[in-house]
N, C-alpha and C positions, 0 to 999 in steps of 0.2 A: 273869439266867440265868448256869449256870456257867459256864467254860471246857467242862466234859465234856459238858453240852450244847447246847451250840452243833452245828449244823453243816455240812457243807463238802458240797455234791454234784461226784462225779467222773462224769466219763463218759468212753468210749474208743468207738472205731468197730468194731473187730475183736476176736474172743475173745479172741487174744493177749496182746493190752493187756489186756483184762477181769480175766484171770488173773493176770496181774502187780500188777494194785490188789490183785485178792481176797487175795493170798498175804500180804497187807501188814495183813488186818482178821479180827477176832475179831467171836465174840457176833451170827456173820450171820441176818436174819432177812428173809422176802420183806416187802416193802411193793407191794402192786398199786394201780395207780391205776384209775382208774373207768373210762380209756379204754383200756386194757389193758395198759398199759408195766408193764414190771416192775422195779423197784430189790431192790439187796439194802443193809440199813441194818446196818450196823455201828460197831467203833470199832477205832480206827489201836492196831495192838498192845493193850495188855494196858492200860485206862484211858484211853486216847488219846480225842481228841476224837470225835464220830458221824461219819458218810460213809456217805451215799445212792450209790451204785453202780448204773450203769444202762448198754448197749449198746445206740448209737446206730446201727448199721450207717454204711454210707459215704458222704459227700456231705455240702454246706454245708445243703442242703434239709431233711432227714431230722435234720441235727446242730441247726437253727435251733428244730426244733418241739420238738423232746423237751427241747432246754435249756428251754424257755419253760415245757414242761410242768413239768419238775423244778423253776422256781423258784418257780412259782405253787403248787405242789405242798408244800415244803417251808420256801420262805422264810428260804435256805440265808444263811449269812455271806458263803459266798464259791463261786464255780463253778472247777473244773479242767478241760480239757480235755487227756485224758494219751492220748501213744502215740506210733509212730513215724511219720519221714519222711523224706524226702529231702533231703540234704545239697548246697547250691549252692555253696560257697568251697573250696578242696582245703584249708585248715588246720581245718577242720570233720570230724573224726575220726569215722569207725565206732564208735558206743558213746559219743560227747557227747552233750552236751542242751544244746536249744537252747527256750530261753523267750523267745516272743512278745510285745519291748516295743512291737510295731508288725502288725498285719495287713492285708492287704492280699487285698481279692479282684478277682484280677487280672484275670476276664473280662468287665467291664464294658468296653464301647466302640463308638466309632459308624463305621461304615462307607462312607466318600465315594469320591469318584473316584480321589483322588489315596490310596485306603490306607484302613487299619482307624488309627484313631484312641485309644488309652485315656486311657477313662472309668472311675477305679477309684476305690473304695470302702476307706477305712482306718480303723482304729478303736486307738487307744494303749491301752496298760494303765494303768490308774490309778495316779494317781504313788506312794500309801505302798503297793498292793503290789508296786510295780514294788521299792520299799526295803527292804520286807520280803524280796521274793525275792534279789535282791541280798543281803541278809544271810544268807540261807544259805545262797548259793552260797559267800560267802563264810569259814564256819565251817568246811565240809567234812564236816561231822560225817553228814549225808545219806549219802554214802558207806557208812557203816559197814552191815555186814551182806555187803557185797556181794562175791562173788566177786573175789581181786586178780587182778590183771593188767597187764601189761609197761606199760602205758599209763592212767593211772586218770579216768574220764570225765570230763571239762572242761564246765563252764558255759558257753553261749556265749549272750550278749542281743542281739536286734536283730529285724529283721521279718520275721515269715514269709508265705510266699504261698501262701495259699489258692483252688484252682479245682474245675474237674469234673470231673479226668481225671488218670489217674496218667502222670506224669513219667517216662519213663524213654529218655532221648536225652538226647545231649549239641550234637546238632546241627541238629535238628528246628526246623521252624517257632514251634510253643511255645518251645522254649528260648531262640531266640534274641530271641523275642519279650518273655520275661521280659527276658535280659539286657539287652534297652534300654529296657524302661519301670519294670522292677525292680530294679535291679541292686545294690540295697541288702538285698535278703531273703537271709538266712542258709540256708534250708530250703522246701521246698515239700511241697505237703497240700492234703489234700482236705474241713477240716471246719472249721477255724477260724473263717473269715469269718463262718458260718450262729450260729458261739456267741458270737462277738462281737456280731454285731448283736442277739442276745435279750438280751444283757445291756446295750447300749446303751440298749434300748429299756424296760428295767427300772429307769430311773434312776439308771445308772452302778454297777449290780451291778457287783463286782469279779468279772473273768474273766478266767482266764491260762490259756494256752495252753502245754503242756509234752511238749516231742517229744524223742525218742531220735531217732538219727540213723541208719539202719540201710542206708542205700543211698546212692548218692551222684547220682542221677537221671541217669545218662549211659551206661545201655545195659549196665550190670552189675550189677543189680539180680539178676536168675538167678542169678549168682552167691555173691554177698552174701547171697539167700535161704538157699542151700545150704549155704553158712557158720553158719548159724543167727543169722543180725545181729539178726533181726527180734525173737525172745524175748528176744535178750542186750539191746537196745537198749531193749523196754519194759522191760524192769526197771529200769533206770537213769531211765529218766522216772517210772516209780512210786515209786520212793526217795526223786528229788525234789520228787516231787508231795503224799507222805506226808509228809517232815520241812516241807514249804510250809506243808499245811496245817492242822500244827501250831500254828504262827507266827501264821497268819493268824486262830484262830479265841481266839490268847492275847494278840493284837495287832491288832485288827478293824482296816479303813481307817475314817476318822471320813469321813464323805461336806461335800464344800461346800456351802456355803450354796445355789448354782444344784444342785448333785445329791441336796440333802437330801430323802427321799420326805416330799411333799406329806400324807400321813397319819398321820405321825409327829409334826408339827407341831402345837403347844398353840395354841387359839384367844387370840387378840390381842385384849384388853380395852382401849378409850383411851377415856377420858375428854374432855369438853370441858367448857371453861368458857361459857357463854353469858350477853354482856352485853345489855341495851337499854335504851335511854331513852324518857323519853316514854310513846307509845304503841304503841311498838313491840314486836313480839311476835318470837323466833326459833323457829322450825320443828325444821329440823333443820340443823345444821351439821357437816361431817366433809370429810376431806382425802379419802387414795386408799382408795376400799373393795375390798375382794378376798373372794369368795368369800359364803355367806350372811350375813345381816346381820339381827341383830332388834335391838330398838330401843324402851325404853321399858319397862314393868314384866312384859315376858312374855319379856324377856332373860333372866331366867335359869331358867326354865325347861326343864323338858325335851324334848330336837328329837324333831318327830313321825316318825318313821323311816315309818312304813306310808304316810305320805303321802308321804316323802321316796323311799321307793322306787315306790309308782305313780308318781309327775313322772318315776324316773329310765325303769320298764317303758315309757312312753308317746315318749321319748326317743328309746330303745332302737326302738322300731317305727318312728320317722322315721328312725333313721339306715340300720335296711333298706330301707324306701321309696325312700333316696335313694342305695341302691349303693353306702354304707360299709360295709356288713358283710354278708358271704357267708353261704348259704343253713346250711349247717354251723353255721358259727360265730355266728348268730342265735340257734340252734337252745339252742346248746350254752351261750349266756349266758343264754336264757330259765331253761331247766334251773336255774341256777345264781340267778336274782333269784327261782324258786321258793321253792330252798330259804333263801334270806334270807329272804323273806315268811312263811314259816313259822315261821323260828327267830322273826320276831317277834312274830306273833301268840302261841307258848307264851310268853314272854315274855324279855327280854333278860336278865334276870338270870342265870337258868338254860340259856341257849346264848349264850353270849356267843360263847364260842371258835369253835364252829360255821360262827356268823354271821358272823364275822369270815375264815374261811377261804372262806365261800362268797363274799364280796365282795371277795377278793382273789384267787380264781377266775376271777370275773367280768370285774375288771380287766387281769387277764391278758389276757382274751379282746377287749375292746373299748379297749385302752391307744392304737390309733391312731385315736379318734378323740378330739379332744382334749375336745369339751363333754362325753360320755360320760367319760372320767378325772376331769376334773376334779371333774364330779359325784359318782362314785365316791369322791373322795379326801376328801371332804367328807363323806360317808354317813361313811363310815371314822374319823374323826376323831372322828367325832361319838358313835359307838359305841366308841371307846376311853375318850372323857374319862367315860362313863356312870361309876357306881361302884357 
């Protein structure tokens, strides 16, 4: 696949943000998804890489499902989450940006006698786009386009903290709460956390989180609104988020060996040599097996996918039985091993692609349970190496 298409899903919480990507993309076109979100698919300037565009409204809640949705959806290189927040350092300028090599979502915690307790939840940026982004903070060339000014917006890298509620004291129970169990976060927000853990939960999808800095969370935000911080500030995160992800879709992360998805994976052929003497006969001999195994002169053959999806349909029904998966999302996998059952009965030749999106649909949907994956990623496999 090219560089130009390749591509990158952005999403932002608030119009503002929205507008500030869109200002940035040609050639927009609606993409609706089946459950009703809407993306607009474009490309960054004039030939630039794709970018799916979507408005998550506010919360790590709302921001956790619709990332999941866009990834399963698109099968993106890399996820952005662009817009503004609030500034916790005073050398953290109105109009920088601050990129999320650390998130933290701060309201996990257990409540005893002696006090509330944090129990929090972080998630690192993966390390080549943490280098990649780093290199273009370091170029500068992002910048161009934008409005000068007495002051021209600074990169700033470390962690942000992500909660349910906007920030805006400097002396408040939350704040000071932050400052003793955070006191390492750059900026605070309300959506991170929710797009970190879908791309965790995707196999180490690369996900950066890229905030303008438009308030300073200490009870002058009214202010700083009035000022117009909030337009000024997404813009400078859409800049850096456009020239990112450029980078990123010219310069993919290569995933590790433990984050390499499971479906990408080419089946492992080994060989054994089998000795006996005598009258002895060997069976079967083999070290560590992983995943299906055939064995003997129907190895190489082709895998019966229609049985291999009633084992998974029948799977699937024990794992509702047993209060792995929610009435919904039961619902909404069946839906999805229909429409695989069908691509295979017309036959895999002629819906490959189909089938293949509908099983990685699917996966989206059932990725926490892990026999449910695993089985998945093996279906998957198995309809890739087809020819």
């Amino acid at each position: 696949m090219s560089t130009k298409d390749r591509l990158v899903v952005i999403l932002t919480a608030l119009n503002l943000e929205y507008e500030a990507v869109c200002e940035r993309l040609s050639d927009l076109t609606v993409h609706r998804h089946a459950a009703g979100t809407r993306f607009e698919v474009g490309r960054l300037g004039r030939g630039g890489c794709r970018v799916a565009l979507a408005l998550v409204g506010k919360g790590n809640h709302p921001a956790a499902v619709l990332a999941e949705r866009a990834m399963a959806e698109f099968s993106p290189a890399a996820v952005l989450f662009v817009g503004v927040a609030g500034g916790l350092w005073p050398n953290i300028r109105l109009g920088d940006v601050v990129v999320a090599s650390k998130v933290y979502a701060y309201h996990g915690g257990t409540s005893e006698n002696d006090g509330l307790k944090a129990r929090p939840k972080a998630w690192e940026i993966p390390h080549e786009a943490d280098q990649i982004a780093h290199h273009v903070a370091r170029s500068g060339r992002w910048r161009d386009g934008l409005t000068a000014e007495p002051h021209p917006a600074t990169v700033h890298f470390g962690a942000i903290a992500a909660g349910e509620v906007v920030q805006d004291s400097a002396v408040s129970e939350q704040a000071r709460w932050i400052r003793q169990h955070y006191n390492d976060a750059l900026a605070i927000e309300m959506e991170a956390a929710g797009v970190a853990q879908a791309g965790h939960l995707n196999r180490a999808l690369p996900v950066v989180v890229v905030r303008g800095i438009s308030d300073h969370a200490d009870g002058t935000k009214t202010s700083t609104d009035g000022h117009n911080w909030q337009p000024r500030a997404a813009r400078h995160a859409a800049a850096f988020a456009a020239a990112l992800a450029q980078e990123l879709v010219k310069n993919p992360p290569t995933p590790t060996t433990s984050d390499t998805d499971s479906d990408r994976s080419a089946p492992v052929r080994v060989t054994n040599r089998n000795v006996a003497n005598g009258n002895a006969r060997v069976g079967i001999q083999a070290g560590q097996i992983q995943g299906g195994v055939v064995i003997g002169a129907d190895a190489d053959r082709p895998p019966n996918l229609a049985a291999s999806l009633g084992e998974l349909r029948r799977d699937l029904k024990q794992a509702h039985r047993d209060g792995g998966l929610d009435n919904d999302t039961y619902e909404a996998a069946e839906a999805e091993l229909d429409t695989a059952a069908e691509c295979v009965r017309e036959g895999v030749a002629g819906s490959r692609s189909r089938l293949l999106l509908a099983l990685r649909r699917l996966r989206g949907l059932v990725g926490e349970v892990a026999e449910l994956a695993a089985r998945l990623a093996g279906i998957i496999a198995a309809v890739k190496a087809l020819q």
